[in-house]
Every structure is written in structure tokens, then in C-alpha cells.
ZAMAR-381507 format. One line per 3 residues: number of its first residue (from 1); their letters; for each residue x, z, y of C-alpha. Coordinates in steps of 0.02 Angstrom, whole numbers, m for minus. Layout:
// ZAMAR-381507
NUM	a	X Z Y  ...
This chain:
// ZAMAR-381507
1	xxx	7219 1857 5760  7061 1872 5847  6843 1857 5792
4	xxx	6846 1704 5884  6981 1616 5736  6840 1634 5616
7	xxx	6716 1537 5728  6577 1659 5712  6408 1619 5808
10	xxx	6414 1645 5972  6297 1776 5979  6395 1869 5832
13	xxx	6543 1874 5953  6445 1925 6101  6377 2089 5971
16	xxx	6577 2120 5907  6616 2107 6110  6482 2254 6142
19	xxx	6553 2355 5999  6738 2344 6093  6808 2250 5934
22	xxx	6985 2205 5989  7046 2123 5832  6998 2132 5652
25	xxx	7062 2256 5510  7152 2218 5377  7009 2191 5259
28	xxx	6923 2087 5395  7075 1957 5404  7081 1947 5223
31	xxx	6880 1953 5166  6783 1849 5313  6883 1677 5266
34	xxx	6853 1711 5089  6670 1735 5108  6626 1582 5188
37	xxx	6705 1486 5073  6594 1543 4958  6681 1646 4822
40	xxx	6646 1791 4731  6734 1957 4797  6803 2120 4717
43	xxx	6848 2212 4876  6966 2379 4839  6989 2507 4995
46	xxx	6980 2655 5081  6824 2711 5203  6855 2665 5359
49	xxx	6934 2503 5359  6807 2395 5447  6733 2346 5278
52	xxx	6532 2331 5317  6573 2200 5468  6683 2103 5325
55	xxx	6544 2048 5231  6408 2096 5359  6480 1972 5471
58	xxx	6500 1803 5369  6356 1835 5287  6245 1850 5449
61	xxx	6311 1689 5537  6263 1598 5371  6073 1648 5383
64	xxx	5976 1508 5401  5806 1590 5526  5706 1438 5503
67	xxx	5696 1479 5302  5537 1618 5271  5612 1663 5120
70	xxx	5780 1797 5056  5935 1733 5072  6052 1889 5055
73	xxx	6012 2081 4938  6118 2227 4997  6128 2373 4879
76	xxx	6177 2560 4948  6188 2707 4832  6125 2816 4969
79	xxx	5986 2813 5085  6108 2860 5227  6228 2725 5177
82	xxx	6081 2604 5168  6021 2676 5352  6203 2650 5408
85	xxx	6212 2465 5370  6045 2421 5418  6086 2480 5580
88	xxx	6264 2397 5588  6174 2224 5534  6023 2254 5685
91	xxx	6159 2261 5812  6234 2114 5758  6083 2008 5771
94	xxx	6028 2100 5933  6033 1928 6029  6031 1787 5915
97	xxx	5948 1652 5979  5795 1643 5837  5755 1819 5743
100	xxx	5853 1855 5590  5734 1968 5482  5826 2131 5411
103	xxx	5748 2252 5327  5783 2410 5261  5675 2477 5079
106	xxx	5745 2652 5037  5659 2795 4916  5558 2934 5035
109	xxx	5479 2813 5147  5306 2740 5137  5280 2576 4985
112	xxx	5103 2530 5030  5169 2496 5191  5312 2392 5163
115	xxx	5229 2285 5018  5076 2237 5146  5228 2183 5288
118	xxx	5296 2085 5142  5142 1983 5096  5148 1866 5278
121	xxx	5334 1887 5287  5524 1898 5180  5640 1978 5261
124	xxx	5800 1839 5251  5919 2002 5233  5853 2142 5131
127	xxx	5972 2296 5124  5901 2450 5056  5946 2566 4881
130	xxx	5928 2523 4697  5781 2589 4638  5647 2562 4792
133	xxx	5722 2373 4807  5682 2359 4621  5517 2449 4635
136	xxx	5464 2304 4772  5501 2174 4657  5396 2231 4507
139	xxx	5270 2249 4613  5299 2075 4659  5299 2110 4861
142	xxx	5468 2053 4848  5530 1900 4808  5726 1906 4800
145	xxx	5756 1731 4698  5776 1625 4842  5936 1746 4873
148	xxx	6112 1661 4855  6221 1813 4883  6221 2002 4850
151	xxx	6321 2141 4888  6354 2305 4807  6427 2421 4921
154	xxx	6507 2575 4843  6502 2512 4693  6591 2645 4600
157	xxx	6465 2772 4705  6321 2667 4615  6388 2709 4453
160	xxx	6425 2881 4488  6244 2911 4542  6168 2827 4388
163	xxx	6087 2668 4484  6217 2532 4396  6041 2493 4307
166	xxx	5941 2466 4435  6072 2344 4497  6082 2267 4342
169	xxx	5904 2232 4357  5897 2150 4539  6043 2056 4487
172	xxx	5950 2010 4321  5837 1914 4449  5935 1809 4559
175	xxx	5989 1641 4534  6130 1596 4407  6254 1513 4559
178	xxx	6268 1685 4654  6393 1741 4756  6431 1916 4715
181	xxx	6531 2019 4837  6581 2213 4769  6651 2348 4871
184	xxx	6736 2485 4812  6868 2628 4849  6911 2612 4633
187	xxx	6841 2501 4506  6803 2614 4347  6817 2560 4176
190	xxx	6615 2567 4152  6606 2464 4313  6706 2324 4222
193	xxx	6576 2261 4103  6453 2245 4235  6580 2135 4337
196	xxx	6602 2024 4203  6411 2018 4174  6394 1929 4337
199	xxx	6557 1875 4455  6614 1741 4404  6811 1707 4449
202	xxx	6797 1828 4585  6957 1838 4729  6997 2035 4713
205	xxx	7058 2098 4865  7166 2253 4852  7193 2355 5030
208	xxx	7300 2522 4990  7316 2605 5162  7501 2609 5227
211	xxx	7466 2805 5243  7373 2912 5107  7324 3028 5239
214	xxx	7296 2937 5416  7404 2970 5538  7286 3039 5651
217	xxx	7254 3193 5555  7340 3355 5536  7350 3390 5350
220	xxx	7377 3582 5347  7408 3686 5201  7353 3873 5223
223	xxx	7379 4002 5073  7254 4159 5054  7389 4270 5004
226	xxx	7287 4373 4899  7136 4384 5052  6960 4328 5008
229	xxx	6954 4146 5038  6795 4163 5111  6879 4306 5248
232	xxx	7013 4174 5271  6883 4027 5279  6787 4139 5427
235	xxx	6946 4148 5525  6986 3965 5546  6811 3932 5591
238	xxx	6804 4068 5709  6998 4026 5824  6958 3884 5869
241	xxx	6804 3795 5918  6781 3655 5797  6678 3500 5860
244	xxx	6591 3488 5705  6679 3547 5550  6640 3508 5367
247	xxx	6677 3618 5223  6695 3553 5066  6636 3647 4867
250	xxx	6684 3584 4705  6496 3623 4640  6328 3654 4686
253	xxx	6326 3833 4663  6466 3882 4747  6422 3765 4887
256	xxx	6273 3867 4927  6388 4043 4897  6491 3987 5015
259	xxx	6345 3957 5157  6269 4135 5080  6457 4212 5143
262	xxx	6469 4130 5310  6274 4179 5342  6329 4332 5301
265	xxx	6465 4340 5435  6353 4262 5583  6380 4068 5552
268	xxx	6240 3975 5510  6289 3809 5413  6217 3674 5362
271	xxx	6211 3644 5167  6210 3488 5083  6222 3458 4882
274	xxx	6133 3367 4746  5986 3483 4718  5930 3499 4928
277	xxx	5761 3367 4911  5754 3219 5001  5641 3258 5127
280	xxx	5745 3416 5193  5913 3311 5169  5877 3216 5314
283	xxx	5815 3342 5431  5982 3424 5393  6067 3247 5439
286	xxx	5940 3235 5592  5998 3397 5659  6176 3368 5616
289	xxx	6173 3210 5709  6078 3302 5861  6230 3452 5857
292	xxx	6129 3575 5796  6228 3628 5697  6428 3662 5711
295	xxx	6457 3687 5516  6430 3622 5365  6454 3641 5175
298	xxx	6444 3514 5063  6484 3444 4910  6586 3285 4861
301	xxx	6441 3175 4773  6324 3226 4913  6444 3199 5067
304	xxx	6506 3020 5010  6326 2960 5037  6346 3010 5225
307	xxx	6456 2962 5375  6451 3092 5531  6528 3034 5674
310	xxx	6654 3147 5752  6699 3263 5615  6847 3373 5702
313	xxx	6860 3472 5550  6868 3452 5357  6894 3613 5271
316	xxx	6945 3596 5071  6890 3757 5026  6923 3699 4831
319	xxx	7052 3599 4790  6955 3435 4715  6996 3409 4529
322	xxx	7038 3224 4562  7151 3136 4708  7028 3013 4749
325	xxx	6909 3150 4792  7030 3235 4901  7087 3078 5005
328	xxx	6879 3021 5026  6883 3229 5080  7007 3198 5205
331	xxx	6971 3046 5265  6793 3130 5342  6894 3153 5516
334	xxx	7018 3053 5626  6912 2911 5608  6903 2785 5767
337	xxx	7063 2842 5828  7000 3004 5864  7141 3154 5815
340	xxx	7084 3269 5668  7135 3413 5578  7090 3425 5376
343	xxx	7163 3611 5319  7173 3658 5130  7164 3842 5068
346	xxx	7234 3897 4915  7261 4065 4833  7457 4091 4765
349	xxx	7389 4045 4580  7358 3853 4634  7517 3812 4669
352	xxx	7549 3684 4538  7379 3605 4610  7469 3563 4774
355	xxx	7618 3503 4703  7517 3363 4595  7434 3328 4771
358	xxx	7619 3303 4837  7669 3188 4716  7556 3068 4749
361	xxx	7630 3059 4933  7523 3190 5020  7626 3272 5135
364	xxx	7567 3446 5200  7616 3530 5348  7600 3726 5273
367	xxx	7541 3889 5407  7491 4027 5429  7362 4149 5535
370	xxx	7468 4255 5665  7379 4313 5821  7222 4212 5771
373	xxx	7316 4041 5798  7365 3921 5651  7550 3920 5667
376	xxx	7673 3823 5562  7785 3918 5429  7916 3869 5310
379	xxx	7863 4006 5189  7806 3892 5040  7965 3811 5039
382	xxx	8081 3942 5050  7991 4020 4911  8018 3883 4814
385	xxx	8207 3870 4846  8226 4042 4821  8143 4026 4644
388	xxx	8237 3855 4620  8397 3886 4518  8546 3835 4618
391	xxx	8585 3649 4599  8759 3704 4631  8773 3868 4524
394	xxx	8938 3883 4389  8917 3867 4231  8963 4010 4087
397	xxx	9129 3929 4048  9164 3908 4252  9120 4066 4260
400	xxx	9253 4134 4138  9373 4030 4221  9326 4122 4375
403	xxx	9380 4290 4275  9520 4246 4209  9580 4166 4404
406	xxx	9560 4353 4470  9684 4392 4338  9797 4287 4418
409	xxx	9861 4214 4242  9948 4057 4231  10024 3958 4407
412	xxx	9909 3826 4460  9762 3912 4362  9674 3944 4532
415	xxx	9683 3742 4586  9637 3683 4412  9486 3817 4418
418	xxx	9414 3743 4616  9434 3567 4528  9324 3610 4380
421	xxx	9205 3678 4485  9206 3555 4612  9167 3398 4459
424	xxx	9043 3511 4411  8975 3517 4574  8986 3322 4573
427	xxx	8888 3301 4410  8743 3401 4446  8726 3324 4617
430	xxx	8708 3156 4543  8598 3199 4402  8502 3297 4539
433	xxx	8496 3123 4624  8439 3008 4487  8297 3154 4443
436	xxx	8219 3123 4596  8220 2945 4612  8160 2923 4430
């Protein structure tokens, strides 16, 4: 399948041609048709499917420019999200044939501003976050109930970040026949009643990625045997010479002890978590974007609101208390077909951490430091088997039998003692069997 089988605009192929689109994702296939029929969407998946250009797409080539009025409301959770999109959507429209007005409202910038641009003209795409969109309607600058359609992108992000209101809200003020289209990587229960509240019949669209872990990345597992994870942390920072490498804290506070360690040790990071203000967030993200810096820290609610381009490394230096968390984590590098490496530390006590990672189907590849190289090791599993009791170990009353045999008792003791053992053998290799595949 190719763009052109959805009959886009021309100039909306000409933009995809300029990008180097070859052929659609997954999502794309599935969520362009759907959209111009009209529907309402639930859309399920991973970053990095293609999943802005789903909806960014249809939606563009069914602006109409002649109209001075809003036709489509894009909600981000994040200003860098919002920044993101609004810059996906300009490219699209780059060289359509009569201007397509998109506009981007997010908190930090300057409201006088944007509410005197609004009183000649409405922008007929408005993408922008929760509360400044909102904040330009009560002032009545904005005037969003000519709109047909509205997305919420990361919806369960939205939630997450307390805006679901503020959405509510803008919703609240669109017209009753709306076509709602909701993207998210999981729809939580809280999410649900809001859902009902306002898509009607939706088509959900479930895309679970054929790997949990891309293929592109090397998912290394690297134990601190009883070293200071931040000594360990310092040493696969320092072999190497990572492109850009992001390092990853449970919390806030340890977040910033981690930076305080690597300053500490020569490497300056960047830090980015809940509490760092608005205004020095993105001069962080400026300079990150310009390489000035090589590192940096962050936290999981801060770093979903951002997407840096060539990320060589992701560092978990906490295991994440949920999955989810750990796959977003991961999922940071080996993006555009670009190889990646994501490495995991853990101290000997988190063992039983890892192996709930591993039964969800993410397979590690463990190593260890020698000569300041990463090299692979089989340690973790031979520990294990050596711990393991033996599948194929007699039991007591084999092992009496066993006695007895060096006795030499009865004739035809010895062959009636292997065959015990060897049906014994038998059953616990076929209980051993239907464990694991139960």
C-alpha cells in the first residue's frame, strides 16, 4: 500500500514525498480510511508508530481554507508535544495551494498577543495544551464551535497530568455531532467515563507492536554487584561515547541526586523533572536540541512530554515500578531505524524485579564491565541454574533404592532401580513441560 491509495491532496503527497515516506505504518493503514469516513476513533499504540500523520493527515486534506472560522481542536498534554505537532502539521501544509491557518496556544507564551491575532482571524486548525486553549475561549478570543472534530493526543498523559478537565471543558463547547479521535499508549479506567461522555460508537483501533522491545535496540542487563550504582552508572557513560544518552529516576529527588553524583565526577547533565519551571525547561530542551549537552537525567512524567531525536542511549538507572513505564523508557532510542542501546542496572537484591520484566516478553541480553567494554556474560543464568533444584534429581525413595543397589541384593534389582529412575525422570520432565506452557 502506498499515500497515494488514500487519495490525499496533492500537495499533502508532495509534503509526505519531502519527508521520504515510503509507505504507511500500521496505524496509518488502519486509522486514515477510518477518519475520513467520519467516525469516532479510540486509537491504542506504542510511540513511534507514525501516529500524528494518522490523524494529522486526513484531517488536513479535509480543511476547507475558504471557511474563516475552526474546523479542527488538537489537545497536547505538553507544551513540547504541542510544539511537536504544530510543527509536523506546518510541514504538511508547506505548499498547499490556499493557506491553511495552524496555530499553536501553549502556557509560557504571550495571551495579549494571541487574543489580538485572533480578533481579524481563526485559525481553521488550532493545536495547542488544555489549559491556555481553554483560557482563549473564556476570554472569548477563541471561538472553537464552528469545530467538527477534536483530538486528544496522549490521552492517558492528559489524565496523568491532571488536564482531563480542561478537556472536558473545550469539549463541553463543541458541537453535539463531533468527531472525536483519542490517542493513547493505554486507556485507564478514569479515562473511560470521559469516553463515554463524548464518543459516540467509536472504531477502537488496537496496535500491540510485534516486538515489546524494537528490534533495533540492544536491551542490556548490567548488575552492580554490590558497587555504587552511581560508580557503575559513571563507567558506562564514560567507555563509550554516547551520542546523546538519557538517564532515567523513579522520582524527583533522586533525579536531581543522581545529576549531584555525575557533577560530582566531571559530567555535567542535563536535569529534567516536574519541579524545573517552565521557563528553564525549555532552555534545557533548546540546548539539548543544539548538543549542548551529552547527558541527561530525567524522570518518567517529565520525559513523556518530550521527543529528542537521536537518543543513542537510555540508561534505567531504577527499575520503573510499572511495565508500561519501562517499554515508553526504552522506546526513547532506535527510533527511525536508527540502532540503539537501552542498558538496565540492578543491584543483586532486584532480581525478582527483572524476572516480572521477563515475563512479560522482555528479553535481556545480561553483561558485564571487563577492560572498560560492555561484554556479554552468562552469569545471571548460571546462577540461577545453579540455585534451581535439579529437574532431574532422585527422589528419597529412588534414593534408597540406590542404597540398597550398592548392596547388590536381589538379581535384576539394579535394572528395576535405572527403570524407576528413568519414569521418574519422565514425569518430572513433563510436568516441567506443562509448567511452562501454563
Amino acid at each position: 500500500m502506498e499515500f497515494k491509495d488514500f487519495q490525499l491532496k496533492p500537495f499533502l503527497l508532495e509534503a509526505i514525498s519531502k519527508l521520504n515516506f515510503k509507505e504507511p505504518t500500521d496505524i496509518q493503514k488502519q486509522i486514515i480510511p477510518i477518519i475520513r469516513t467520519g467516525k469516532s476513533v479510540i486509537g491504542q499504540s506504542q510511540t513511534g508508530t507514525g501516529k500524528s500523520h494518522s490523524f494529522l493527515l486526513p484531517l488536513i486534506d479535509a480543511i476547507d481554507p475558504s471557511k474563516n472560522e475552526v474546523q479542527v481542536v488538537i489537545t497536547s498534554p505538553s507544551r513540547e508535544l504541542a510544539e511537536q505537532l504544530y510543527q509536523t502539521a506546518s510541514q504538511l501544509v508547506s505548499n498547499a495551494p490556499e493557506e491553511i491557518r495552524i496555530v499553536s496556544y501553549v502556557g509560557g507564551t504571550d495571551k495579549k498577543r494571541q487574543m489580538a491575532k485572533l480578533t481579524n482571524n481563526q485559525p481553521h486548525i488550532v493545536i495547542g495544551t488544555p489549559g491556555r486553549i481553554l483560557d482563549l475561549i473564556n476570554e472569548q478570543a477563541l471561538k472553537i464551535h464552528t469545530a467538527s472534530k477534536m483530538v486528544i493526543d496522549e490521552a492517558d498523559m492528559t489524565l496523568d497530568l491532571g488536564f482531563l478537565h480542561d478537556v472536558d471543558q473545550i469539549a463541553g463547547r463543541l458541537p453535539e455531532k463531533l468527531q472525536m479521535l483519542v490517542f493513547s499508549a493505554t486507556i485507564p479506567e478514569k479515562l473511560k467515563g470521559f469516553l463515554k461522555k463524548y464518543v459516540e460508537n467509536p472504531v477502537v483501533v488496537q496496535l500491540k507492536p510485534e516486538h515489546i522491545i524494537a528490534p533495533a535496540i540492544d536491551n542490556l542487563l548490567l548488575s552492580t554487584k554490590g558497587q555504587a550504582k552511581i560508580d557503575v552508572l559513571y563507567q558506562v557513560l564514560t567507555m563509550g561515547e554516547p551520542y546523546l544518552a538519557l538517564i532515567f529516576a523513579n522520582t524527583k529527588q533522586n533525579a536531581e541526586e543522581i545529576a549531584d553524583g555525575l557533577r560530582q565526577r566531571g559530567i555535567q547533565p542535563a536535569v529534567l523533572h516536574g519541579d524545573v519551571p517552565a521557563r528553564e525547561r525549555k532552555r534545557i530542551m533548546r540546548r539539548v536540541h543544539n548538543l549542548e549537552y551529552q547527558f541527561m537525567v530525567a524522570t518518567d512524567l517529565a520525559a513523556r512530554g518530550i521527543d529528542i531525536e537521536g537518543v543513542s542511549h537510555v540508561i534505567n538507572y531504577e527499575l520503573p515500578k510499572d511495565m508500561e513505564f519501562f517499554v515508553h523508557r526504552t522506546g526513547r532510542t532506535g527510533r527511525s531505524n536508527l540502532k540503539g542501546t537501552a542498558i538496565t542496572l540492578y543491584a543483586p537484591g532486584e532480581e525478582k524485579a527483572i524476572d516480572e520484566l521477563e515475563k512479560y516478553g522482555i528479553v535481556f541480553k545480561p553483561v558485564t564491565i571487563e577492560k572498560g567494554q560492555l561484554v556479554e556474560t552468562y552469569e545471571r543464568k548460571r546462577r540461577e541454574m545453579r540455585n534451581a533444584p535439579s529437574q532431574l534429581e532422585p527422589d528419597h525413595r529412588i534414593r534408597g533404592m540406590v542404597n540398597k543397589a550398592k548392596k547388590q541384593v536381589k538379581p535384576g534389582y539394579k535394572r528395576k532401580l535405572k527403570e524407576n529412575i528413568a519414569s521418574q525422570q519422565k514425569r518430572k520432565r513433563r510436568a516441567s513441560k506443562t509448567r511452562s506452557h501454563g
